[in-house]
C-alpha positions in Angstrom: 47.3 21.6 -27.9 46.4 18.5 -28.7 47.2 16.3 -25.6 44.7 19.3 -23.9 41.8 18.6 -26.7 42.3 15.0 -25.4 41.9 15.2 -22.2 39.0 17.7 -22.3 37.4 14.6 -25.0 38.5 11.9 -22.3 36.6 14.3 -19.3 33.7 14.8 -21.1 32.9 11.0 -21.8 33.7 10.6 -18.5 31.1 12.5 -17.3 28.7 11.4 -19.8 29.6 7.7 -18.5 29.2 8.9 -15.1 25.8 10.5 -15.6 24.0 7.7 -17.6 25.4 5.5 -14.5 23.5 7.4 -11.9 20.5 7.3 -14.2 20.5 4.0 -14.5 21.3 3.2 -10.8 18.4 5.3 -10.4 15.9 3.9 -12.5 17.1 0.5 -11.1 15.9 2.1 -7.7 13.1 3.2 -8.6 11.8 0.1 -10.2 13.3 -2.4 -8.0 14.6 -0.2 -4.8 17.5 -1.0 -2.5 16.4 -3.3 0.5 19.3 -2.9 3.1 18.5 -5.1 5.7 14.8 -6.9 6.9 14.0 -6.2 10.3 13.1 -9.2 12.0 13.1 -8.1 15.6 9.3 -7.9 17.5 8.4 -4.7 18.6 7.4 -4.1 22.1 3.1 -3.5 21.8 1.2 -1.1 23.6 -2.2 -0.4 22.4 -5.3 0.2 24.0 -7.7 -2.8 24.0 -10.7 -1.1 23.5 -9.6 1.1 20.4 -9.4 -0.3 16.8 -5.5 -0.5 16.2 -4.0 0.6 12.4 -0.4 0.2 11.6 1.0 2.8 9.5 3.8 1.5 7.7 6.0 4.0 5.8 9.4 1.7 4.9 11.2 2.7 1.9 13.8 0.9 -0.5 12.8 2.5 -3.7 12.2 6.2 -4.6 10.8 8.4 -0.9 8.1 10.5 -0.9 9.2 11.5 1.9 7.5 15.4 2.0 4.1 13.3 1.7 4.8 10.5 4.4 6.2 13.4 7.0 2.6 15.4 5.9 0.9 12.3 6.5 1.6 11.4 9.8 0.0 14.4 11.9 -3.1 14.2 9.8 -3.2 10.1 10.4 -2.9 10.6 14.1 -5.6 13.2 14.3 -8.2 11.5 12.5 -7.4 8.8 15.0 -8.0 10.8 18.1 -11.3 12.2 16.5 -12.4 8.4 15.8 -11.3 7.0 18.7 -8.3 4.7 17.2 -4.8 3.7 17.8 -2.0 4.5 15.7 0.9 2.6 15.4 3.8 4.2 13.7 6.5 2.3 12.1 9.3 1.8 9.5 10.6 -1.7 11.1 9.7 -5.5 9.2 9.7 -7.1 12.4 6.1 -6.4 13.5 4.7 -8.4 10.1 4.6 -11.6 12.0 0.8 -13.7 12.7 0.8 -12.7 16.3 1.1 -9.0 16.0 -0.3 -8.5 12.8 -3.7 -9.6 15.0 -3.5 -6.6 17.1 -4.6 -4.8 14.2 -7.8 -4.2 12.2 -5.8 -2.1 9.1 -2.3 -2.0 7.8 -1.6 1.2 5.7 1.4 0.9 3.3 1.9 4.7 3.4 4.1 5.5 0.2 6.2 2.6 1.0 8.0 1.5 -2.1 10.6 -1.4 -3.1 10.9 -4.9 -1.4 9.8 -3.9 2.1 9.3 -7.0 4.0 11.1 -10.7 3.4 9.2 -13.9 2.2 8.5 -14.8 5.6 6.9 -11.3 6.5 5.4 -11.1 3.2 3.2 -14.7 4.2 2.4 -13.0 7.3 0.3 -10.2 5.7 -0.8 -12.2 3.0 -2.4 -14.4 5.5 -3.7 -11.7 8.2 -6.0 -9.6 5.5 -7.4 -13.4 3.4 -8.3 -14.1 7.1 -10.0 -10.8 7.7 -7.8 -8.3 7.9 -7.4 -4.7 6.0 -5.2 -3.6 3.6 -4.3 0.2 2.8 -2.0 1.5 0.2 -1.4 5.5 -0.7 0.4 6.0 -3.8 3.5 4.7 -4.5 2.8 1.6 -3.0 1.1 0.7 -6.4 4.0 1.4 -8.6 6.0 -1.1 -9.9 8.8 -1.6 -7.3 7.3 -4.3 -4.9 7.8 -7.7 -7.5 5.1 -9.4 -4.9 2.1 -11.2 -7.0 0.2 -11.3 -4.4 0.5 -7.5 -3.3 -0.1 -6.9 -7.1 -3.1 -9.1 -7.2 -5.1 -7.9 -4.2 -4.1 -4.7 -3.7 -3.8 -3.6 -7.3 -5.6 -5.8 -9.7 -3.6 -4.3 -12.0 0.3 -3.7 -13.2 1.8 0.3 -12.8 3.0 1.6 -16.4 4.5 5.1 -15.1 3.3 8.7 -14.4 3.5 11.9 -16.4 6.4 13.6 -17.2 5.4 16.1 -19.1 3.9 17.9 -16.9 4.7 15.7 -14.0 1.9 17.4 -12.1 -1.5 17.9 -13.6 -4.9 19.4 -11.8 -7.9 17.0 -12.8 -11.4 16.7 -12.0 -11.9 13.8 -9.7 -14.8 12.1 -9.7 -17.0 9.7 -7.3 -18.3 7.0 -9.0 -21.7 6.7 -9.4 -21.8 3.0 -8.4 -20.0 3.3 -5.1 -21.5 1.9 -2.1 -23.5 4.2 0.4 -20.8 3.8 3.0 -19.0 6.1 0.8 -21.3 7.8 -1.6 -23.0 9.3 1.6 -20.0 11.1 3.0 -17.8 12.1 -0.1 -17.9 14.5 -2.1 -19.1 14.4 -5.4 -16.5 16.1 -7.6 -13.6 18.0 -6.3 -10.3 19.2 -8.3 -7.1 17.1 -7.2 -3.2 18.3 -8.3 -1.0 15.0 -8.4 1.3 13.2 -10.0 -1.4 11.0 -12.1 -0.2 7.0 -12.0 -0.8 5.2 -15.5 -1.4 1.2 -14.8 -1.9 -1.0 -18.2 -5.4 -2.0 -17.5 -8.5 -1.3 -15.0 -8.5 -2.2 -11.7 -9.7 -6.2 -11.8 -12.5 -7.3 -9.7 -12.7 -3.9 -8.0 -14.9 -1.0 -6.4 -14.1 2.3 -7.9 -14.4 4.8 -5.6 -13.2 7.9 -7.2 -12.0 8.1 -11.4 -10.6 11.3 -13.7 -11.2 11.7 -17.1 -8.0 10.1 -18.6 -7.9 12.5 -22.0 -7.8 15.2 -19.9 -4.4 15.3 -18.7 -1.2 14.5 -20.1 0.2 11.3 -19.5 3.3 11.6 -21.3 6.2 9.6 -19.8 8.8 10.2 -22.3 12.4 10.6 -20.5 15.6 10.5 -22.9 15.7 7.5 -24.9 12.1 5.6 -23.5 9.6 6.8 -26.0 6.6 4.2 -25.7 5.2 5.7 -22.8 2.8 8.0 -24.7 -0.1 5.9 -23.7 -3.2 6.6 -20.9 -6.0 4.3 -19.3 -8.7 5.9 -21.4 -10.7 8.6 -20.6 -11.9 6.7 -17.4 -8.8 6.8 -15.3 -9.1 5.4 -11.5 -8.0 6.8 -9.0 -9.2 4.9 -5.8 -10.8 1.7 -5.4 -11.3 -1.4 -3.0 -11.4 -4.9 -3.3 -11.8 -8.3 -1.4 -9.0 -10.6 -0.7 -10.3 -14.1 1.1 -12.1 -12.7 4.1 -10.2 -9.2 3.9 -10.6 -6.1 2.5 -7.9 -3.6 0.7 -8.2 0.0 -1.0 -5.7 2.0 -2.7 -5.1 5.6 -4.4 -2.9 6.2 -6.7 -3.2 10.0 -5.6 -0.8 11.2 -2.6 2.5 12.2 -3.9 3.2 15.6 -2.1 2.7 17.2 1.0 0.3 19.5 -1.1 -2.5 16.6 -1.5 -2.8 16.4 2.7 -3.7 19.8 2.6 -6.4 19.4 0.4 -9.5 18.6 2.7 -11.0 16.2 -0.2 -8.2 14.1 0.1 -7.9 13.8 3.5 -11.7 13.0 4.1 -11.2 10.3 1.3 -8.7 8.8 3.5 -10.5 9.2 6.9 -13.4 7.2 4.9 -11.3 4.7 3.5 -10.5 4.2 7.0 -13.7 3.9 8.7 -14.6 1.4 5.6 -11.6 -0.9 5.8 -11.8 -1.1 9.6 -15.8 -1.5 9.7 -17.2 -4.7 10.6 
């Protein structure tokens, strides 16, 4: 009887042991993610001079919203038919180098998360948007996985915390800000309600443009899981949600909004993106 109690002990810490392992392998990928390989080969170009050209980048190391990116895609590729761009799908490094990176008036980092690019493809983007070039994140490329200042710095301006927990999905009234540019204000709407998963970042946006905001004690941002209990903490009742900046010559924009397929079938959202568009690859 005995040696059976012990084994049944022994098999239950080892599945305890197990279990906090994947957990923590995990949370390791989700903060850090799990970069295989860099592609360093160049892609073979073919895009139409005499439409603006946008790269839509949707590599993943860390945690794959991959519903949202495959939901994306369509949507992306007709707004570019109805504005007369090119669309440049791709999940390969190699085409972050100076010459190819000119091809293009916009980069979208579409829900890419982890280390995506090496140091040498990381200088290549840092210099195309200071020179003039556009910079586009959509959700989780503003978490926490990246560890590049410079992404950080001009994309961000600020430093993800987490998202809710509990509930990890929360409907909010989003907002346009009152003090947003007429290249927006004129074209977006006011108010409308979003559903997402609602990213927490330790301060406000630095030296930024917001574009649309939530009311921050109006959701629950909770992000309490197992033994991490400090992540009771919110922004404030004024909560971003999207906003621009200028880096050198270049512009960037990011939403924290766009975790599941659901958000690309909300016509707010997608009009938000079309306009972010037009903006970032204006003159």
């Amino acid at each position: 009887m005995k040696r059976v109690l012990k084994i049944i002990a022994w098999t239950v810490f080892g599945l305890v042991i197990s279990l906090f392992a994947l957990g923590a392998l995990f949370m390791y990928k989700v903060q850090n993610g799990f970069p295989v390989s860099y592609e360093t080969e160049k892609p073979n170009l073919s895009l139409a001079e005499n439409q603006p050209a946008i790269l839509l980048f949707s590599k993943t190391t860390g945690f794959r919203h991959g519903e949202s990116i495959d939901a994306s895609k369509p949507i992306i590729q007709a707004m570019a038919k109805k504005n007369g761009w090119a669309v440049y799908e791709t999940e390969e490094g190699g085409v972050f180098n100076e010459e190819q990176l000119a091809h293009f008036k916009l980069v979208i980092f579409n829900n890419s998360t982890g280390r995506v690019l090496n140091d040498e493809q990381q200088v290549a983007l840092e210099k195309y948007v200071e020179n003039g070039g556009s910079l586009m994140g959509i959700h989780g490329a503003g978490d926490n996985s990246h560890h590049w200042d410079w992404y950080v710095a001009n994309l961000l301006g600020t430093t993800f915390s987490h998202h809710p927990l509990n509930p990890q999905f929360q409907k909010a009234q989003v907002q346009l800000e009152s003090s947003v540019d007429s290249s927006f204000k004129a074209k977006l709407l006011a108010t409308w309600v979003g559903n997402d998963e609602w990213y927490v970042f330790f301060d406000q946006p630095k030296d930024a443009q917001v574009v649309y905001y939530i009311d921050g004690e109006k959701i629950l941002p909770s992000g309490n899981m197992l033994w991490m209990k400090d992540k009771n903490f919110g922004m404030g009742k004024y909560h971003p949600v999207a906003w621009h900046k200028m880096a050198g010559k270049g512009k960037t924009f990011y939403t924290s909004m766009g975790h599941s397929k659901d958000v690309w079938a909300n016509p707010a959202y997608v009009n938000l993106i079309e306009q972010a568009i037009v903006w970032s690859i204006g003159d």
